[in-house]
N, C-alpha and C positions, 0 to 999 in steps of 0.2 A: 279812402279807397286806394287801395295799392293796382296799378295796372301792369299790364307786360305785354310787350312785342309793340307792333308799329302797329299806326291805323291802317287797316282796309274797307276799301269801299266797294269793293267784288260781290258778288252774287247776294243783289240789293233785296229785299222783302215783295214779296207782291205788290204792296199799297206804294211802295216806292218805281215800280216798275209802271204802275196805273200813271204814276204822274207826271215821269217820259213819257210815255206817252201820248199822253195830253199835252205837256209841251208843246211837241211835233207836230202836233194835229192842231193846235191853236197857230202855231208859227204858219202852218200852211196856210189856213186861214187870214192869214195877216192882222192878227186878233195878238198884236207881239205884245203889250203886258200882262194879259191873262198869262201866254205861253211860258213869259220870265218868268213870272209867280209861280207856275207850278213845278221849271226848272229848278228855281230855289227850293221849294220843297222839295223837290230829288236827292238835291245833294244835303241838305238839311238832315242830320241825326240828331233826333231828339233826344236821346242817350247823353249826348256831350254835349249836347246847346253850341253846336258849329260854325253856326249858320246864324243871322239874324237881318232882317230886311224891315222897310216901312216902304210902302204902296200911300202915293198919294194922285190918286187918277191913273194919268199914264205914266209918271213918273214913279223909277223906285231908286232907293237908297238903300245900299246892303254893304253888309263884313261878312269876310269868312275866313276863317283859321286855320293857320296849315305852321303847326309846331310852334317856330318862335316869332312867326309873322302874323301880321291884321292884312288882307287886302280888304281893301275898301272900293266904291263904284258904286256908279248910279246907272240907269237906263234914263232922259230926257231926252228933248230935243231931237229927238231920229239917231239920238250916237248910243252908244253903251261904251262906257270907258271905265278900267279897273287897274290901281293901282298899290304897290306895297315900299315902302319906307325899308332900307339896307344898312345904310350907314351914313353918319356926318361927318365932314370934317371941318376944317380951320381956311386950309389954303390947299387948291387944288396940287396931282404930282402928277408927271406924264407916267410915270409907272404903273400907278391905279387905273389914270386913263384908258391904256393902252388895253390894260386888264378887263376894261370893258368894251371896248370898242372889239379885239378878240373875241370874247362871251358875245356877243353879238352875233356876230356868223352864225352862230350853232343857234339861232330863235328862229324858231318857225313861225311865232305867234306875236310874241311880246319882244322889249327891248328894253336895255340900262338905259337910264339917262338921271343927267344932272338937274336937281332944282333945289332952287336956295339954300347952296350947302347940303345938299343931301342927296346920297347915290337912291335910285330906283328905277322898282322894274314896272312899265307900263302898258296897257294891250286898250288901244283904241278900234272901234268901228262904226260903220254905219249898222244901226239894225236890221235893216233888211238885209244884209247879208254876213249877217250872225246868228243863223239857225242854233237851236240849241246843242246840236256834236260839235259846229265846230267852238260853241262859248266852252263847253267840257272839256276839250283837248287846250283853248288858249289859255282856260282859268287855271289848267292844271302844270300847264309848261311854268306860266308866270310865278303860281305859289310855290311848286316846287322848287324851283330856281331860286327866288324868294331865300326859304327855308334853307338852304343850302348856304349858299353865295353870302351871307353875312357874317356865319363864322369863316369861310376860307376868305375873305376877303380883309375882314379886323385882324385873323392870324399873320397873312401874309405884309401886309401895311400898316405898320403901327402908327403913322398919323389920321387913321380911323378909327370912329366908335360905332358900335351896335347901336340902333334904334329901333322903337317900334317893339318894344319886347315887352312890355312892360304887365300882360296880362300872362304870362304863366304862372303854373304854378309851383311855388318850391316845396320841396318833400321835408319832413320831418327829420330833424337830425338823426333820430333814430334809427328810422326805415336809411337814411344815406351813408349812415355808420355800417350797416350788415351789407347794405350793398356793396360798399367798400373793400368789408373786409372778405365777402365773399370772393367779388372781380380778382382779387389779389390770391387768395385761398387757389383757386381754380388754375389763373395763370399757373404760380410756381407749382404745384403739383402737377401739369400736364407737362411745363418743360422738364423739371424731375424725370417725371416718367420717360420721356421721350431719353434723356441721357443715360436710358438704363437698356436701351432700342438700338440692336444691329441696325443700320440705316440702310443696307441693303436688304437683310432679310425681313424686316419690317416697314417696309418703306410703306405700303399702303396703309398699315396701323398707324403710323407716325400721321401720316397723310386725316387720317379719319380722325385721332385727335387735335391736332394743332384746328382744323376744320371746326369740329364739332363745338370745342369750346369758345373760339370766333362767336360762334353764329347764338352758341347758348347766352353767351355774356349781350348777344344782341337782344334776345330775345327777353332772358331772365331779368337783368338785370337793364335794359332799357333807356342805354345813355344817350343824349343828344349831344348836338354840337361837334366841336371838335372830334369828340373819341368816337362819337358813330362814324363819322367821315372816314377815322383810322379802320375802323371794322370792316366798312365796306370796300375802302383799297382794300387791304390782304385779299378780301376776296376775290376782288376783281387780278390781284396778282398773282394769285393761284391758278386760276383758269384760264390766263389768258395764252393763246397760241402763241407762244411767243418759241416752239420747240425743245425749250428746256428741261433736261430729264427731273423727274422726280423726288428724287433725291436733293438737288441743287435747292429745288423747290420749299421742300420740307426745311432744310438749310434756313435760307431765308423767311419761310414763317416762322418759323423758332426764335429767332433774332428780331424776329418784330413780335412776338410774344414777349420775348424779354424786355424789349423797348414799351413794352405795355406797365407792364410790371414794374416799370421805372419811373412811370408818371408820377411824378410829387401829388401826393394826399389830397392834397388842397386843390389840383386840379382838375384828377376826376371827382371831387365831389361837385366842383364848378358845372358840372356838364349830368350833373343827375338833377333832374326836375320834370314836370307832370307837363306836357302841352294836348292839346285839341288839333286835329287834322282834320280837311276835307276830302283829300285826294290821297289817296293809296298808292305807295310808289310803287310796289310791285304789282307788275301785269295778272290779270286773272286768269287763274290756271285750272281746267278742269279736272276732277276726280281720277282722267286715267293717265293724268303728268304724273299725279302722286302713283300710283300702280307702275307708271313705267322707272319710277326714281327705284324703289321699293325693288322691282326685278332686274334693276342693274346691281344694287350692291346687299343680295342679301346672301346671294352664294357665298360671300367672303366673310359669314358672321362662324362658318361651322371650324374653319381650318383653326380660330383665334380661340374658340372653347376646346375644340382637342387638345390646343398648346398649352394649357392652364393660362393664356389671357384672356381671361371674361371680362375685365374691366376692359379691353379694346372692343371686345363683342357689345357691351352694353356702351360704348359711345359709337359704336355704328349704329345701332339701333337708336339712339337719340340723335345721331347725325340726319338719321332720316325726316327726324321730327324739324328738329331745329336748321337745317338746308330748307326745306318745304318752309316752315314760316317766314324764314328772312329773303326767300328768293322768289315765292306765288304768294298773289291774294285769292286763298284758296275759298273753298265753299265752306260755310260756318261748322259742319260737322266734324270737315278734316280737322278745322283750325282747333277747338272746342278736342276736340279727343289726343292728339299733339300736345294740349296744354294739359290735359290731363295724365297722358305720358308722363310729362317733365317732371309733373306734380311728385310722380314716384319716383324717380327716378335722384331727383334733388330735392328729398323729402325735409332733409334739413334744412333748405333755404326756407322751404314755405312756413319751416313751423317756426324757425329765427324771424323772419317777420308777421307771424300769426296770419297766414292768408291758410283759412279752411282747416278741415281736421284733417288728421293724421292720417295715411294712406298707408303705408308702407314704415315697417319698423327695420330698416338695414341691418342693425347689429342683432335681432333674434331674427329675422327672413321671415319676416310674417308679414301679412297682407291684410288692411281691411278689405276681406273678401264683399261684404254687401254694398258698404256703403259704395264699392270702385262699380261694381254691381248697376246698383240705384241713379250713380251720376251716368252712366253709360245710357243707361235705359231713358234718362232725362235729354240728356243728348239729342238722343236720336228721335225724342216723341217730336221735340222740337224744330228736328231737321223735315218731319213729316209732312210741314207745309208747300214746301216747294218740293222735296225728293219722294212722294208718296209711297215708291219700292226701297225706300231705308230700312237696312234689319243689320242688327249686331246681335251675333246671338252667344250673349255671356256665356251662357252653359260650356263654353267651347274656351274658356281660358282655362288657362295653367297656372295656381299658385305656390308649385311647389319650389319653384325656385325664380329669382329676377330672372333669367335671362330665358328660360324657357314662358314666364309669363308676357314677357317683349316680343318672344316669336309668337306667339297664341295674339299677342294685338293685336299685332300688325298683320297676320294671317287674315283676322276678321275686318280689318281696315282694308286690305288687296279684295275683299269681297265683297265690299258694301254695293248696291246696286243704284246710282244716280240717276236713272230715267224717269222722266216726270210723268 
């Protein structure tokens, strides 16, 4: 099974919302292993087998998955304690040291510490006052953290190794050959393109590519480790207030686009593999964050098709898609119809790794008009459990060309109705 994008654990199913709540209402009760138990079923996705626990009275023992980490932890004895394995080493360094004792500060929850040769992060408490928000926000700082911290930490200090990894899964040479060659494909034609780019009179095109394909290569191709880490700087280097003009801006993601594109072979394939998550690193965002992303930059799609660049008008248009997945954990219909987007949009990736049929044929501009149809209408029957006022109403696209069929989407996605 080929996946794409990060886990989300945003806008849970009804059955999953029954069992916070039971939670809550057990913990009140003081009835606190029932209350775990049904905790762990909340965060439990059966999809991905996440989660797994044994209940022996009042005592539980549980794992949960979060990318290249196991945490592990029990409930006994009045405590609830949870922990995750980083890294080992030989002989301690004050460098690493200090590197955790820093990382420290910034825990709300959990903390590094040293045990028998081995760095990890731990969150102890007493039950009773570990209601189940605050176990969600500690399990979620701890696995996060977790997941992160073991590759910045073996890159940074090389008398450290990774541990604790040993359950993922590795992809097919195959499926990590097109990945490859795709991440590569994408990079040097978007820096290409951009060296063919007035930097002043294109500066926001330049801006919406170096962007888009960041967040596409996050999204599509789905790296962990190291290269997500690099994904996620650039973005956070782009945005940050730091009052640097735009231009300077673009400068420097171009330069670290190329510095992408220079990664030896062998290392991003090092960093493509299949993991299981519990927690969702991006915050949940409701239907009218995506509406307001959508009314800040759609004005800027009509100037780049008057100018004969459509190819920057269709990466703002998937900018939308691929911003919104790597930045919210959105509601399953946005996410679901964004992926279906992409589908067309990078028709050649999906049919290069055989993921579904053919949507879109770019070199004759034709359209599977039902079948884009049929998955829309799926979509949404699907979304009709929790959004009851869900309507897309196909009849209202445009197949006559890609980019006026991207405004006709995203027209009917600005319009979808989320009130339950």
């Amino acid at each position: 099974m080929i996946t794409f994008g990060r886990f989300s654990d945003s806008f849970k199913g009804k059955a999953k919302i029954e069992a916070w709540n039971r939670s809550e209402k057990l913990f009140l009760d003081k009835s606190y292993a029932d209350s775990y138990e049904a905790f762990l079923n909340y965060l439990k996705d059966e999809e991905i087998n996440n989660v797994s626990f044994k209940r022996d009275g009042d005592n539980i023992n549980f794992e949960l998955l979060q990318g290249s980490k196991v945490i592990r932890g029990h409930f006994s004895g009045g405590k609830v304690e949870a922990e995750a394995d980083i890294a080992e080493f030989d002989k301690t360094s004050v460098a690493f040291m200090r590197r955790l004792m820093e990382m420290n500060y910034s825990l709300f929850y959990s903390r590094f510490a040293i045990k028998d040769n081995r760095i990890c992060i731990k969150f102890d408490s007493q039950i009773a006052a570990a209601p189940p928000r605050k176990l969600y926000y500690a399990w979620k700082e701890l696995a996060s953290r977790a997941d992160k911290q073991d590759d910045l930490l073996t890159d940074d200090f090389k008398m450290l190794r990774s541990i604790g990894n040993a359950h993922i899964e590795q992809l097919p040479d195959a499926e990590k050959e097109i990945k490859y060659n795709f991440y590569k494909s994408w990079l040097e034609s978007t820096v290409k393109r951009i060296g063919e780019l007035n930097e002043d009179t294109y500066a926001g095109g330049i801006s919406y590519l170096v962007l888009n394909v960041t967040y596409k290569i996050d999204y599509l191709v789905a790296p962990e480790g190291t290269l997500m880490n690099e994904l996620e700087k650039m973005s956070w280097d782009y945005f940050a207030k730091d009052g640097k003009p735009f231009t300077e801006k673009n400068r420097r993601m171009t330069e670290a686009l190329k510095k992408l594109a220079a990664i030896p072979k062998e290392q991003v394939l090092e960093d493509l593999y299949r993991v299981k998550s519990t927690f969702g690193i991006a915050n949940p965002a409701p239907h009218q964050t995506v509406v307001e992303l959508f009314n800040n930059n759609l004005n800027n799609v009509k100037w780049y098709v008057e100018n004969n660049s459509t190819d920057i008008a269709v990466a703002i248009y998937e900018y939308l898609a691929t911003y919104s997945l790597f930045s919210y954990g959105l509601p399953k219909p946005d996410a679901k119809l964004f992926h279906l987007m992409l589908n067309i949009t990078n028709q050649d990736y999906f049919t290069a790794l055989g993921a579904g049929e053919v949507l879109y044929d770019a070199f004759a501009g034709k359209f599977s008009e039902l079948v884009i149809k049929n998955k829309i209408t799926e979509i949404i029957k699907e979304g009709l459990e929790l959004y009851p006022e869900l309507k897309f109403n196909v009849d209202n696209l445009k197949f006559d060309s890609l980019t006026n069929f991207l405004r006709s989407f995203i027209t009917e996605m600005q319009a979808l109705n989320y009130n339950g």
